[in-house]
N, C-alpha and C positions, 0 to 999 in steps of 0.2 A: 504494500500500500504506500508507495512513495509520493504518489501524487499527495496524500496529506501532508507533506513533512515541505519545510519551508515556508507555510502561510502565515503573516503577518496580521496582527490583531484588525487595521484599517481593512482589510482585502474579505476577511470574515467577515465582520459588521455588515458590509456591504451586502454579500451575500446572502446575510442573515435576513436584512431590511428586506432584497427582489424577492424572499419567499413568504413576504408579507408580514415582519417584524418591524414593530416602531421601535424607532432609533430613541435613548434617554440617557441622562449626562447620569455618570456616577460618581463614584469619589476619585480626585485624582485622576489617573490616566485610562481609568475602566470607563468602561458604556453600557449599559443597561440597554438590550433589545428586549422588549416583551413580545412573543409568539403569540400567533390567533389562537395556539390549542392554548395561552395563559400562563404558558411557561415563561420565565424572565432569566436572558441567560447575560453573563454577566463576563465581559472580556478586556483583558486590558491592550489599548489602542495603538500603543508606542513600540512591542519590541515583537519578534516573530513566537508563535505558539507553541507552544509543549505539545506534543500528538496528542498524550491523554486528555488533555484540556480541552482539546479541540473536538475530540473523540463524544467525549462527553458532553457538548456543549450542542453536538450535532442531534447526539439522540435525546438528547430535551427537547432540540426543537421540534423530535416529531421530522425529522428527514433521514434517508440513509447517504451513504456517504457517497454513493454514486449520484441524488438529486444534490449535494452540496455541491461538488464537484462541478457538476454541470451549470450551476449559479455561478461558480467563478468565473465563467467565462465572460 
């Protein structure tokens, strides 16, 4: 699963938001997306992601990691 590794916190958000996640300021360098399924995932904006992090952050929102994937483009 290499395609996960290298994603920068900006480049998820993003991704998070086109699968219909509102964008929210958190503390410091985090963002607060909340998911239609009401999930609120929570990523820090500035450095590149941890796989687990992002792992995790993917199946809150309710996507697998091939519809993430497909968002980054």
């Amino acid at each position: 699963m290499g395609r996960l590794r290298g994603i920068k916190g900006k480049e998820a958000i993003k991704a998070f938001v086109k699968a219909g996640g509102i964008e929210r300021k958190g503390k410091g360098d985090h963002v607060n997306t909340k998911m239609p399924n009401g999930q609120i995932i929570t990523i820090p904006s500035s450095k590149e992601l941890k796989i687990g992090l992002l792992k995790a952050a993917i199946k809150k929102a309710g996507l697998t990691e091939e519809e993430f994937s497909m968002l980054l483009k």
